[in-house]
C-alpha positions in Angstrom: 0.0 0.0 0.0 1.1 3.1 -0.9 2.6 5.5 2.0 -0.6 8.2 2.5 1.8 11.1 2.9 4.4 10.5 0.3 3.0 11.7 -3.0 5.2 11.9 -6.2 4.1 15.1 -8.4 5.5 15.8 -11.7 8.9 16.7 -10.6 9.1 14.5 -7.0 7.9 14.6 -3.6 7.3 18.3 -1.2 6.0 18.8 1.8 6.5 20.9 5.1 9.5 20.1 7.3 8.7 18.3 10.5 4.8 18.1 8.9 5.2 15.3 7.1 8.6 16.2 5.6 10.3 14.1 8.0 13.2 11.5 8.4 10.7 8.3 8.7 9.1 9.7 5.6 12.3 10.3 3.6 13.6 7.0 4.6 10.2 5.3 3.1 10.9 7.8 -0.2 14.3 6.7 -0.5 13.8 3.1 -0.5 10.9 2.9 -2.8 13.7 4.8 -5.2 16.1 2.1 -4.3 13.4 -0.8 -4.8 12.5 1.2 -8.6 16.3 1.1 -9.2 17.3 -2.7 -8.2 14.0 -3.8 -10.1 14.1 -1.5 -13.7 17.6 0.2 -13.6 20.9 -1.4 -13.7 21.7 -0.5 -9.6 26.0 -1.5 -10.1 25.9 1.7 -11.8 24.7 3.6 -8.6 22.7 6.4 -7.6 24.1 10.4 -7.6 22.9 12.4 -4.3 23.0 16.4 -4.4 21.1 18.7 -1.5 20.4 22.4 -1.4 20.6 25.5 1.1 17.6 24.4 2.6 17.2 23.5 6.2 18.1 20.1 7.1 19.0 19.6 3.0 22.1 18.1 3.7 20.9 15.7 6.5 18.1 14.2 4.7 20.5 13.7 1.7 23.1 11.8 4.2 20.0 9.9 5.2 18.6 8.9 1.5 22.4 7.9 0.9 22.7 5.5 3.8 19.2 4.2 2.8 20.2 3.3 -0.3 23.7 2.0 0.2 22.0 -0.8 2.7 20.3 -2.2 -0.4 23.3 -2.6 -2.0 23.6 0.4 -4.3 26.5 2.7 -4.5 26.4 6.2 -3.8 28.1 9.3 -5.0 27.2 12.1 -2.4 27.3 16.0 -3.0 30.2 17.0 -0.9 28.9 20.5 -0.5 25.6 22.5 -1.8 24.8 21.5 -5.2 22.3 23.3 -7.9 19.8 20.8 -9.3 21.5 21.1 -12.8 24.7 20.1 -11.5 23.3 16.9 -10.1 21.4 16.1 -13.1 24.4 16.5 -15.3 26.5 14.6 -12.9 23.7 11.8 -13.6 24.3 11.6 -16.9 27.8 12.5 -17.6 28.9 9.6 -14.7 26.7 6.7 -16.3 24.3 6.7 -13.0 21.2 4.6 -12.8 19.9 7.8 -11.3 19.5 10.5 -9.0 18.3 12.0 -5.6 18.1 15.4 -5.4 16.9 16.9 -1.9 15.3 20.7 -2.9 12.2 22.0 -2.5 12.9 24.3 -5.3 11.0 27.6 -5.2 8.4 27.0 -2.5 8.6 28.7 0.6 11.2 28.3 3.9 9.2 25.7 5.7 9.0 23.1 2.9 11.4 20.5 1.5 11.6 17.7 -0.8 13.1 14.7 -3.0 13.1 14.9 -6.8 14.1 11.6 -8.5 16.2 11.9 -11.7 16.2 9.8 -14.4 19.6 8.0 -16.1 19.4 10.8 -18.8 19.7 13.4 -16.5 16.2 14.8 -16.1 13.3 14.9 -14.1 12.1 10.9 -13.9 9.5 10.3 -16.4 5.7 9.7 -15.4 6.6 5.7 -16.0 9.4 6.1 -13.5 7.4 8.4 -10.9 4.5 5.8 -10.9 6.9 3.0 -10.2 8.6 4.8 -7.3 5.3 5.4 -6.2 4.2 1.8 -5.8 6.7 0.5 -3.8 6.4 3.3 -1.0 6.1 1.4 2.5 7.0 -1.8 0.7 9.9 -3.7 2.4 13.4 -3.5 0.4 16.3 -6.4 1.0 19.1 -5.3 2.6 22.2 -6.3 1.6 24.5 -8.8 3.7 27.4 -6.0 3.0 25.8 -2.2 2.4 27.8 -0.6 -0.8 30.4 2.6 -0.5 29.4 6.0 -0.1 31.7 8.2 -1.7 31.6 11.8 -1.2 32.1 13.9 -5.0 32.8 17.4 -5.9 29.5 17.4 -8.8 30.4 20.9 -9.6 33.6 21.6 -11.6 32.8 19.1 -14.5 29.7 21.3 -14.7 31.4 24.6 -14.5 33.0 23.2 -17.2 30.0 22.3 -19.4 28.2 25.4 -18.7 31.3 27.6 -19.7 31.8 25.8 -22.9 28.5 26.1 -23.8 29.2 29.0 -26.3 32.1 31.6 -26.8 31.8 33.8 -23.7 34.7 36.2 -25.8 32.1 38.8 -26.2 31.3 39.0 -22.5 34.6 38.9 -21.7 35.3 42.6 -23.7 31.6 43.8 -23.1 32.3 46.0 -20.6 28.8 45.5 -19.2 27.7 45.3 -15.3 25.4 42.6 -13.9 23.8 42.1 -10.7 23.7 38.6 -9.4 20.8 37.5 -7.3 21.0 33.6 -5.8 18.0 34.6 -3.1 20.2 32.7 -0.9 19.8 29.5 -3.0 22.1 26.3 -4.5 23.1 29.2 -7.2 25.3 30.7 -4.3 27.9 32.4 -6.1 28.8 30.3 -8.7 27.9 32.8 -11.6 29.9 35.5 -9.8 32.9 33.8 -9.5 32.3 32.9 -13.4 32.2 36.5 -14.2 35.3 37.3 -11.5 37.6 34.8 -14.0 36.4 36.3 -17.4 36.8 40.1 -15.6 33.1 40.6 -16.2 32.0 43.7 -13.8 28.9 42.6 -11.5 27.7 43.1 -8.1 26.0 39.9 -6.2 22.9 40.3 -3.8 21.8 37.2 -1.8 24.4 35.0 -2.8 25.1 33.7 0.9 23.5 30.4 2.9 20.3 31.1 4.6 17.8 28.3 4.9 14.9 31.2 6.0 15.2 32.9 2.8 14.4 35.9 4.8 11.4 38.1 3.7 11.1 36.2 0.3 10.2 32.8 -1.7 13.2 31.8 -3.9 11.1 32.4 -6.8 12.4 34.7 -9.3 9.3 36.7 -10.0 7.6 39.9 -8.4 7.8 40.7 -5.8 10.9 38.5 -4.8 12.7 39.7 -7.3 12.5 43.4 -6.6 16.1 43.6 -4.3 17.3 42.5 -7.7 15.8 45.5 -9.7 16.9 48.1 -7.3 20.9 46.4 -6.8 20.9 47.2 -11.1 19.6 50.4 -10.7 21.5 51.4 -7.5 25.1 50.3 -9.3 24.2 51.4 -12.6 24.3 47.8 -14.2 23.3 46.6 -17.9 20.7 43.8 -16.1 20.2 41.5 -13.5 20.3 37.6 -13.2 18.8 35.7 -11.0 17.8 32.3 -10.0 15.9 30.3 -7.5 16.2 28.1 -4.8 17.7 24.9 -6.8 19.3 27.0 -9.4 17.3 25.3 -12.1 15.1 28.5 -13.5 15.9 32.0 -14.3 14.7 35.4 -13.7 15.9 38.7 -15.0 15.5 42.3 -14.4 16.5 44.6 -17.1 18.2 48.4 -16.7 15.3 50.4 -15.4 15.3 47.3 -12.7 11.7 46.4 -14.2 10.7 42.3 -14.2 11.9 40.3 -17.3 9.2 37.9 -17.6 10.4 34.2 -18.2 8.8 34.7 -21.8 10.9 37.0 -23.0 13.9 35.7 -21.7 13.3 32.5 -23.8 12.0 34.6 -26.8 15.4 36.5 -26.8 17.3 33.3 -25.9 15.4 31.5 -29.2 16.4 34.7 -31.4 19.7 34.3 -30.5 20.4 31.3 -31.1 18.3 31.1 -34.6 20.1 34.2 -35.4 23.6 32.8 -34.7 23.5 29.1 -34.1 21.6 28.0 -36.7 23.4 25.0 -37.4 22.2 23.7 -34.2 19.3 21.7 -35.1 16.2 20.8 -33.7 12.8 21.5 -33.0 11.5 24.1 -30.2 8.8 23.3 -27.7 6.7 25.6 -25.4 4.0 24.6 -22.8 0.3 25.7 -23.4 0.4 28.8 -21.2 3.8 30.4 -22.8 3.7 33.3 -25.5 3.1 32.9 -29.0 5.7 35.5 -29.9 7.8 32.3 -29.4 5.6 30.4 -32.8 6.2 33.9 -34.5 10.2 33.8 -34.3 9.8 30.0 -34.9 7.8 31.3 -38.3 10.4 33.5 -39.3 13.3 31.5 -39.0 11.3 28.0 -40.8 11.7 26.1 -37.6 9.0 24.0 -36.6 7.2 24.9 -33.2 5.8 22.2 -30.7 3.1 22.8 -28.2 2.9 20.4 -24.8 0.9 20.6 -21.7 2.6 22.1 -18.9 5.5 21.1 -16.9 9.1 20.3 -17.8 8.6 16.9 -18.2 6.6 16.7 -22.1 10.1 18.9 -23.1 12.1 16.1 -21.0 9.7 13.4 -22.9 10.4 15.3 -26.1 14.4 15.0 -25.9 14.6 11.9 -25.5 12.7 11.4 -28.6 13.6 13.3 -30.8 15.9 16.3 -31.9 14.7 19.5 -29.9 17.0 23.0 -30.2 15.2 24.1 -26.8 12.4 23.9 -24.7 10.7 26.0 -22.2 7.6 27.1 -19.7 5.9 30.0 -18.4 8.2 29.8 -14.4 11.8 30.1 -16.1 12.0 26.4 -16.4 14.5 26.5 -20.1 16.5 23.6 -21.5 18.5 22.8 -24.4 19.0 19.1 -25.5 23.0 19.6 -26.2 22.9 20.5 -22.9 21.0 18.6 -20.6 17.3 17.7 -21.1 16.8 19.4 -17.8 16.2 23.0 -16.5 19.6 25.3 -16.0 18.6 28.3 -14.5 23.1 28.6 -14.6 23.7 28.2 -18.3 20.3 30.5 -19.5 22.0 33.7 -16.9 25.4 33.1 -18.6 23.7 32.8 -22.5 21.4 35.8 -21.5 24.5 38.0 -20.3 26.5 36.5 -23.3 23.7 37.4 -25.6 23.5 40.8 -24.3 27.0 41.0 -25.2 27.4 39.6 -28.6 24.7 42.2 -29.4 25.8 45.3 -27.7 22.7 45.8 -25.9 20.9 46.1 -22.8 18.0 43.4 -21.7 15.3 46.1 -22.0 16.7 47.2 -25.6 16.5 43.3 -26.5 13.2 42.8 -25.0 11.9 45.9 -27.1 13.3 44.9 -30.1 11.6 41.4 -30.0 8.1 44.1 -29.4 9.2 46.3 -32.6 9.6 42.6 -34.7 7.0 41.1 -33.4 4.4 42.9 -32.4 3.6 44.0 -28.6 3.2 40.8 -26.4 2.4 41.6 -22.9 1.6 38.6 -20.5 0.0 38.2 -16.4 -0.6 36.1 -14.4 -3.2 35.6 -11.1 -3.5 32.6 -8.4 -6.6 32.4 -6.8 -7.0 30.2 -3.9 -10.5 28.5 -4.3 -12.4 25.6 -3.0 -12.8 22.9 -5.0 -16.1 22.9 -5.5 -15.7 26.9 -7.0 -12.5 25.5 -9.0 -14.6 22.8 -10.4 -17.9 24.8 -11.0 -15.0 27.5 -13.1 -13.9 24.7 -15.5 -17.1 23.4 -16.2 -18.9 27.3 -17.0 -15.5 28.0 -18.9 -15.6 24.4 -21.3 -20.0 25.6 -21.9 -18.6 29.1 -23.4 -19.1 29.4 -27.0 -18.1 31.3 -29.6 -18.8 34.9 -30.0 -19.3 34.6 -26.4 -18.2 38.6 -25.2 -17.7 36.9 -21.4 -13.9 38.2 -20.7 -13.4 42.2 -20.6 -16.2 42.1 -23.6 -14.2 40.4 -26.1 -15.7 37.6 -28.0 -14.3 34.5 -27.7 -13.1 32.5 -31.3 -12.0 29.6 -30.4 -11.0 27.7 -27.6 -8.1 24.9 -26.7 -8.3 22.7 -24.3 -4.8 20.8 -23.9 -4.1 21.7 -20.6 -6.7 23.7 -18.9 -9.2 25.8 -20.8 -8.0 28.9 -23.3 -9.4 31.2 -24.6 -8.4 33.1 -28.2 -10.2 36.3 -28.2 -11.0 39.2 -30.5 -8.9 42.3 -29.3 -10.6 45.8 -30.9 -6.9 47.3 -29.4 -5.1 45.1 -31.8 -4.1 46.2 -35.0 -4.3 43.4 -36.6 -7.6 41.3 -35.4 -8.5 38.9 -34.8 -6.0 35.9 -35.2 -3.3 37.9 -35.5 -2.9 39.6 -32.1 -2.8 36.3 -30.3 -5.4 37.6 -27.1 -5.5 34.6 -25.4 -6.6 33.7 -22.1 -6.2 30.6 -20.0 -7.6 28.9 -17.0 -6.3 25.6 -15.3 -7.2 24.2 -12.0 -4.6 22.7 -10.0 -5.0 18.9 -9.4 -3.4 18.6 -6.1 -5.0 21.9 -4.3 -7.9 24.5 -3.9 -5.7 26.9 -6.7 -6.8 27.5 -10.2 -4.7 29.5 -12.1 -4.8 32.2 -15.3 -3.3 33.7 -17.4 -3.4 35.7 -20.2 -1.7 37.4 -22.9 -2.6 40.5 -25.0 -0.9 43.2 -27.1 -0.7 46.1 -23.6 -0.3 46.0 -19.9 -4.0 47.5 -19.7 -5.5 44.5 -21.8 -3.9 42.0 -19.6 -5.1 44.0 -16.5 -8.8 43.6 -17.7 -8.4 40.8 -19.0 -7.4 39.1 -15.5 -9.6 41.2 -13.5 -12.4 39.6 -15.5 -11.3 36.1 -15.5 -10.8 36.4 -11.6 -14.4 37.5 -11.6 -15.9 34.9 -13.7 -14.1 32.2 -11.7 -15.4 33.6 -8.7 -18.6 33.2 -9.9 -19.4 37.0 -10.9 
């Protein structure tokens, strides 16, 4: 019988510290992984532990290691903090049968967690997840002699990997300033000291150890990531970087010390690399609630576009099948298959500050050149935090809506998608270029775990999204 309150999501196991987040419980998490890797995965070719700056991190991954060991798997243990990325590429590049990474990622201070990684060095597939899940509170063999655990230095192979990603020459003679923001994360200052050894001016904000993350959520979005803005304003720099607690997405600020939205970030990351890496092949995915300025550059440069539900793991599922340039989603999450098919919040802060470079411009001149290409795409978000019976009663007005329908800010619906959630294309009389053309689109998507539907829209202004979201929030509520 499975253990009530374990329970594997898409990317692994959270809950609150000393809640249910405790040793017992990580114990029966790390032996169903075990169990999964003696009875699908070759388990001679051991398992690959990392931890972040959370609190008790570093215990619970001493404990997972010693769990695992007694079954007679080998274990390679982060000596020190480790970024999610560096563990996942330590996976892969060391021939692991897989990984344990302890993180809670961007949730707040009191949680904690265990994200399984597969072989490939990515988040364990839905197959994988499902089998770890079935042997929770099952009895595992011990073995008459436990195996070694070793403890490993994960991060200067991955240094390594991240530098040599592209030519950083153009950073090196920018003579551009960054500010650095870890919010006390697994990032620590590892893209500082980068920039220290190419002589690339920066400041860092939040780069040290503390498991409180005080006064924020290591989430790099408003309004966590406001210290950020005002350290680039305050010293004058060209943008800020930033990542969150496990290091695995990005966030960005530009000169003015306003929010880069993860969307543009990959839209300027995609133009790049179409623009000068064109020999790199492959497709490029985005999940359902990401911009469509992305299937515009796509367009332009004869590359074909795939559209997935959300969550890392269809672009994960998508790597391993077939050749994919990049993949990304609406919270930062961005990957490229040369890479790793995982998230590096590491690599994207060192291409965006390379790209910046190579094109002699600031973020916000980037970001408004994409606009002047493309066309104005503007894009918001709202949580609410709903019963379920409000969540459900939402999705079911929202899949009746027809049609013509003028229900959101009094723009009639065209179509509607319903992949991952319900959304919304909508005729925009602000658009120039109506109706298919200006992309309105609104989604909504209730959580499956929790009370929480989300939406989100995009239009071609700040005020359209403004109404726009005001109105959903009202129609979900019932108004």
């Amino acid at each position: 019988m499975a253990h009530q309150q374990i329970k594997f999501g898409t990317d692994g196991w959270r809950a609150v510290i000393a809640d249910d987040f405790t040793f017992a419980n990580v114990r029966i998490a790390a032996e169903a992984i075990a169990a999964y890797v003696h009875a699908k995965e070759d388990p001679a070719k051991g398992i690959s532990i990392g931890y972040d700056t959370r609190f008790g991190s570093k215990a619970f991954a001493r404990t997972c290691a010693e769990v695992v060991a007694a079954t007679g798997i080998p274990v390679e243990l982060a000596n020190a903090i480790t970024p999610t990325p560096a563990l996942s590429y330590a996976v892969h590049r060391r021939g692991r049968a897989g990984g344990i990474m302890i993180t809670s990622s961007h949730n707040p201070a009191q949680w904690n967690g265990v994200k399984y990684k597969g072989w490939y060095g990515g988040s364990g597939k839905p197959s994988m997840i499902a089998e770890i899940e079935s042997r929770l509170g099952q009895p595992v063999p011990r073995s008459a002699r436990p195996a070694a655990i070793e403890e490993v230095d994960f991060l200067p192979p991955y240094l390594q990997a991240i530098e040599s990603f592209t030519s950083l020459d153009a950073l090196k003679k920018s003579g551009m300033k960054f500010a650095l923001d870890s919010m006390y994360g697994a990032g620590g200052t590892i893209i500082s000291e980068i920039f220290t050894r190419l002589g690339v001016a920066h400041v860092q904000i939040r780069g040290n150890v503390d498991p409180l993350f005080p006064g924020i959520n290591p989430e790099p979005i408003e309004p966590h990531i406001r210290a950020l803005g005002e350290a680039v304003v305050a010293n004058g720099c060209q943008a800020g970087l930033c990542t969150d607690g496990d290091a695995d997405r990005i966030g960005a600020t530009d000169e003015n010390g306003n929010f880069v939205d993860p969307h543009k970030i990959f839209c300027v990351l995609l133009s790049w690399a179409l623009k000068h890496h064109n020999d790199w092949p492959g497709a490029v995915t985005r999940a359902f609630n990401t911009t469509k300025m992305l299937d515009r550059i796509c367009q332009k440069h004869g590359r074909e576009l795939i559209e997935h539900g959300i969550g890392f793991k269809y672009i994960c599922d998508l790597m391993l099948e077939r050749e994919i340039l990049m993949g990304g989603e609406e919270s930062g999450g961005i990957g490229w298959q040369r890479h790793l098919p995982e998230r590096d919040g590491l690599l994207n802060s060192l291409l965006l500050a390379n790209v910046m470079a190579e094109e002699g411009k600031t973020l916000g001149q980037l970001v408004a050149g994409l606009q002047a290409e493309y066309g104005e795409h503007q894009y918001g978000r709202i949580d609410l935090h709903i019963s379920d019976e409000i969540k459900n009663g939402a999705i079911a007005r929202a899949r009746a809506l027809k049609p013509g329908d003028p229900v959101f800010a009094g723009m009639p619906i065209y179509c509607q998608e319903t992949l991952d959630g319900v959304k919304f294309y909508l005729d925009n009389p602000e658009a120039t270029s109506r109706p298919k053309a200006a992309e309105t689109w609104l989604l909504l998507r209730a959580s499956g775990t929790e009370p929480l539907m989300r939406i989100y829209t995009e239009s071609c202004s700040k005020e359209s999204v403004a109404r726009l979201l005001a109105s959903a929030r009202s129609f979900a509520l019932g108004g």
